[in-house]
N, C-alpha and C positions, 0 to 999 in steps of 0.2 A: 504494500500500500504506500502511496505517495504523499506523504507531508510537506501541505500546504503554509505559510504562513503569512498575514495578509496583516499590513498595519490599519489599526480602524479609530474611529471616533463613535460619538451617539449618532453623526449625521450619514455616516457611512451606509449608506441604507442599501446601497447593490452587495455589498459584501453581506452587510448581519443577513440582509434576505436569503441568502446562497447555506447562512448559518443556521439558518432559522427552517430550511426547508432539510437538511443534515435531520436536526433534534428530531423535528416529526416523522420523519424517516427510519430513524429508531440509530442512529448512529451519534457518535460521539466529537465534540467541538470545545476545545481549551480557550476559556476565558477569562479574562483580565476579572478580578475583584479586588476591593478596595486592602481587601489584607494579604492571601497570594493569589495565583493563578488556579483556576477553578479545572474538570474534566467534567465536561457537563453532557447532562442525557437527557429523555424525556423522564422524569421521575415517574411517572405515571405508566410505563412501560416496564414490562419485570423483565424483559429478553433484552431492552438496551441497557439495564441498571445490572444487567450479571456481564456486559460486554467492559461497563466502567469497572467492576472488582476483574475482570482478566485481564483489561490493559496494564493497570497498574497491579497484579501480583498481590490484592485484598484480599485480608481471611473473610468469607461470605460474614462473620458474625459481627462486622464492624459498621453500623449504621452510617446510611451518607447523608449530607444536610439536604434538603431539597428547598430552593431560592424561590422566592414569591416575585412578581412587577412592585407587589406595594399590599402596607399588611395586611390590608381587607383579603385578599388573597386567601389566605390562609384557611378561612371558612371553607373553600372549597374542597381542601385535603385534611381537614383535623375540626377538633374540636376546642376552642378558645374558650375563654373565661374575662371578667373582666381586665384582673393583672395582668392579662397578657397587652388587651391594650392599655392599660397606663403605661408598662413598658413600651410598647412600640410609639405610644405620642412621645417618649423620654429618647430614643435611640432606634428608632428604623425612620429611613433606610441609614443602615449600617453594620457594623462589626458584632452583632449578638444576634446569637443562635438561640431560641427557644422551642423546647421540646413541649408536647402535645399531646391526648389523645388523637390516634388517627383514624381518617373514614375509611371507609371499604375500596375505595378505589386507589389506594394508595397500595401496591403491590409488598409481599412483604422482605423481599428481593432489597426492597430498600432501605428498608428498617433493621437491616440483618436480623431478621425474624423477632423484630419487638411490636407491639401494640401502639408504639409510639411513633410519631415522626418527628425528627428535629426539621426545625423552619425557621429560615431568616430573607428579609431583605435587604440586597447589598445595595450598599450606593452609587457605586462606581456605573456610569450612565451606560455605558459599552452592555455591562451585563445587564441591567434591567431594560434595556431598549432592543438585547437578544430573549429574554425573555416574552416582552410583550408581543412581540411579532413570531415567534413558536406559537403562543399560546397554550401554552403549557407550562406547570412547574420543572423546572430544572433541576435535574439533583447533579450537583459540583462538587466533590471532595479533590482533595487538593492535586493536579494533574504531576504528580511524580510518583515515579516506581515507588509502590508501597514500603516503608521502613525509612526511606531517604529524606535531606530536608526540604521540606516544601518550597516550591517555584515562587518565586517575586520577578521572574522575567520571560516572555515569550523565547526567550533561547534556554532558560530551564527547563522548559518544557519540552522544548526540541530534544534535549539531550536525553531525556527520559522518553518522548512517546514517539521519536521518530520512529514513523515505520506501522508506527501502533492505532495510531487515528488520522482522520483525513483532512483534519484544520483545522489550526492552533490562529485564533484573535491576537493581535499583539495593541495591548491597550498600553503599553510603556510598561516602566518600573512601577508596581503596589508599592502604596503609599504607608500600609500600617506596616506589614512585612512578617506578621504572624498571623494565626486564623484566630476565626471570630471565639468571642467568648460564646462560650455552650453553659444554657442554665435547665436547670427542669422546675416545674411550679409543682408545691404539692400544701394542699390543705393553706392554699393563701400564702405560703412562703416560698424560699427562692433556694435554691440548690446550686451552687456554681458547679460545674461539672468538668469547665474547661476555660480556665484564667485568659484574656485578650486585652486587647484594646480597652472594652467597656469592664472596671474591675469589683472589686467585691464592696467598695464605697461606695460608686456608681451607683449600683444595686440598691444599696440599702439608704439611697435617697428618693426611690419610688416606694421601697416593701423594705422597713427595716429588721423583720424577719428574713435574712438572708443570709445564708453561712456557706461553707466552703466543705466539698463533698472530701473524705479522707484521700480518695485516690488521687486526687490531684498533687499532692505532696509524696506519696506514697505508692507502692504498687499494689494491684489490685489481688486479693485472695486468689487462692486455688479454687476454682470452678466461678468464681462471680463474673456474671456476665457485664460485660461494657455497656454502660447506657449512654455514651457519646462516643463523638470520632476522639482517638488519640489517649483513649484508659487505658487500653487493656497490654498492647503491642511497642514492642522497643520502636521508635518511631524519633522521624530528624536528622538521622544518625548517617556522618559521614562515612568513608569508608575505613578511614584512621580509627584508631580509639581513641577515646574520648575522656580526659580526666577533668572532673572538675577541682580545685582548690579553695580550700576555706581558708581565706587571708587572713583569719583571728588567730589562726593557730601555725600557719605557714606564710615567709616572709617569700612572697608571690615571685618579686623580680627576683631573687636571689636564686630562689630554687628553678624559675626555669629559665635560669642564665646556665646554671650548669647542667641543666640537660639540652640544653641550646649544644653546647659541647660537646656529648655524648651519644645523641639520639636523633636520626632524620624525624625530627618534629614540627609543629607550627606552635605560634604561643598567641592567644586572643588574646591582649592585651589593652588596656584602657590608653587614651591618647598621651596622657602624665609619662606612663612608662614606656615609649617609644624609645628616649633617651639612654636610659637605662639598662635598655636590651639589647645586645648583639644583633646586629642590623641582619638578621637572615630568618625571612618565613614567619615575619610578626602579621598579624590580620588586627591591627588596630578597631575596635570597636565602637570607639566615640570618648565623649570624655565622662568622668568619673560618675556623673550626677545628669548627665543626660540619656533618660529611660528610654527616651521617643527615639533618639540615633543608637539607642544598643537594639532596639528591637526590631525595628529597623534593616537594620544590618546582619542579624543573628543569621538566618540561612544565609544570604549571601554568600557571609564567611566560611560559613561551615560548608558548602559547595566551593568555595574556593581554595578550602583546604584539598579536596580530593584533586583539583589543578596540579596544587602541590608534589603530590604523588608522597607525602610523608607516612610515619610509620604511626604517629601518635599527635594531639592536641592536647593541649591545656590550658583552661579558661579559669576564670573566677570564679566561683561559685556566685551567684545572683543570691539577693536577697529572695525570702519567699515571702512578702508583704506587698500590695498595694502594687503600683505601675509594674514593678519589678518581677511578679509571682508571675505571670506570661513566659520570662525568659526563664525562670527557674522550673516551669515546669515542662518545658521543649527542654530544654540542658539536661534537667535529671532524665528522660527519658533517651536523650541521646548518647547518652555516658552510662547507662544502664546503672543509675545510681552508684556509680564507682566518685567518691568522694574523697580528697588526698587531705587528713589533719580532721580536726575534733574528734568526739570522743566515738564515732560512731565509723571515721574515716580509715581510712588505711595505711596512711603515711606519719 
């Protein structure tokens, strides 16, 4: 199969149309959203939503988001409450995913066999303007080889689906640079399921009943099933290994100046310690106190480490509080909770 790739806007309307006629068709088309690069299907199709888990090498049990034009939408594949819209007049369209009861026409193909469907509205105009003219909900989980880190650019994608689908949208560089946050509602309160953009303060300035599900900091039990994308499965994860370091208990530059020495490595480093570092295979991440340029940039780098060709990375360990809890829960999952120092670490 021949991989197309077509730069677009909202106005581009000969291309989305060509895209739009793809979804209904039952085939599959990479699109630009405002956090990464989407693989979008007709959600509403269970033979195009099993072609999206073989592209990308998904365990069937891993639920995909399915994108609405706008949140009224949503009535037509689940069942809503009113929190759901107080949240979506607080942040759609945008970066939060909310889970649902689903209606019967919503295949369960998509759900990885749950009664739920997760549903958001993105912002990014490309996607909801391919949306409206499918007319269909879209189900988009993030367009790279399952396990790796997710796309922020239409040649991400390339690199992972050439060959695998027949046109990839190029809407520029995502602007958040991680996926949406994933909440679930229960009994009037708020379940974080998956830390983003919108965070757990956010939240709890609609529903201050709102708290933070264990797996997110944590891995998920033996037999619990995933009730979002990105619980359950080592997921982000370059082809290096991945160490992270807790700078309370390891002096960061020091230690990986001397494996800068010893070890075909990369070292994510904040913009302060450039100086400090042996000029070879640093992936500066931003600077100390800028959440918005680390998150940002987090796949990028960690795709630009496999460029690399090295044996090993090591990063910071991220805070797990507030803007920061986003990059610490892509990191812990990409480092397979391998942590260098505290009391819980290995170093």
């Amino acid at each position: 199969m021949k991989t197309e790739i077509f730069w677009v806007d909202e106005n581009s309307i000969d291309i989305l149309s060509r895209a739009s006629q793809l979804i209904k068709d039952g085939s599959l088309v990479a699109i630009p959203t405002e956090t990464v690069y989407g693989l979008g299907a007709n959600a509403l199709d269970k033979n195009a939503c099993l072609s999206v888990f073989k592209a990308k090498g998904r365990p069937a049990d891993n639920p995909l988001i399915v994108h609405v034009s706008s949140p009224e939408e949503a009535e037509k594949i689940s069942f809503t409450c009113p929190l759901y819209y107080e949240l979506a007049n607080r942040f759609m369209p945008g970066p939060l995913t909310i889970i649902l009861p689903k209606r019967d026409n919503v295949p369960r193909e998509a759900t990885g066999g749950l009664d739920t469907v997760a549903i958001r509205c993105p912002s990014h105009p490309v996607a909801r303007k391919l949306i409206e003219l499918s007319g269909v909900p879209i189900a988009a989980p993030s367009a790279n080889s399952s396990g790796k880190p997710s796309p922020t650019t239409a040649m991400h994608v390339f690199d992972d689906m050439n060959g695998k689908i027949p046109m990839i949208l190029d809407g520029g560089e995502c602007d958040v640079g991680v996926e949406s946050t994933v909440i679930t509602i229960k009994d009037n309160s708020i379940i974080l399921l998956r830390p983003g953009k919108v965070t757990l303060e956010d939240l709890k300035t609609v529903c201050k009943d709102s708290q933070i599900a264990g797996a997110v900091k944590e891995e998920l039990k033996a037999g619990e099933k995933p009730l979002s994308p990105g619980m359950k499965y080592k997921h982000y994860a370059p082809k290096a290994e991945l160490y992270l370091i807790d700078d309370k208990y390891i002096d960061f530059v020091e230690f990986t100046k001397q494996k800068q020495k010893t070890e075909n490595c990369a070292v994510m480093c904040y913009d302060e310690e450039i100086s400090q570092l042996e000029n070879k295979n640093l992936l500066p991440v931003g600077k100390r106190e800028d959440i918005k340029m680390q998150t940002h940039n987090l796949f990028i780098l960690l795709r630009r480490a496999d460029d690399l060709g090295v044996d090993t990375v090591y990063a910071h360990l991220p805070q797990d509080e507030g803007e920061s809890l986003a990059i610490y829960n892509r990191m812990i999952r990409a480092c397979s909770h391998r942590v260098l120092g505290g009391i819980n670490g290995k170093g």
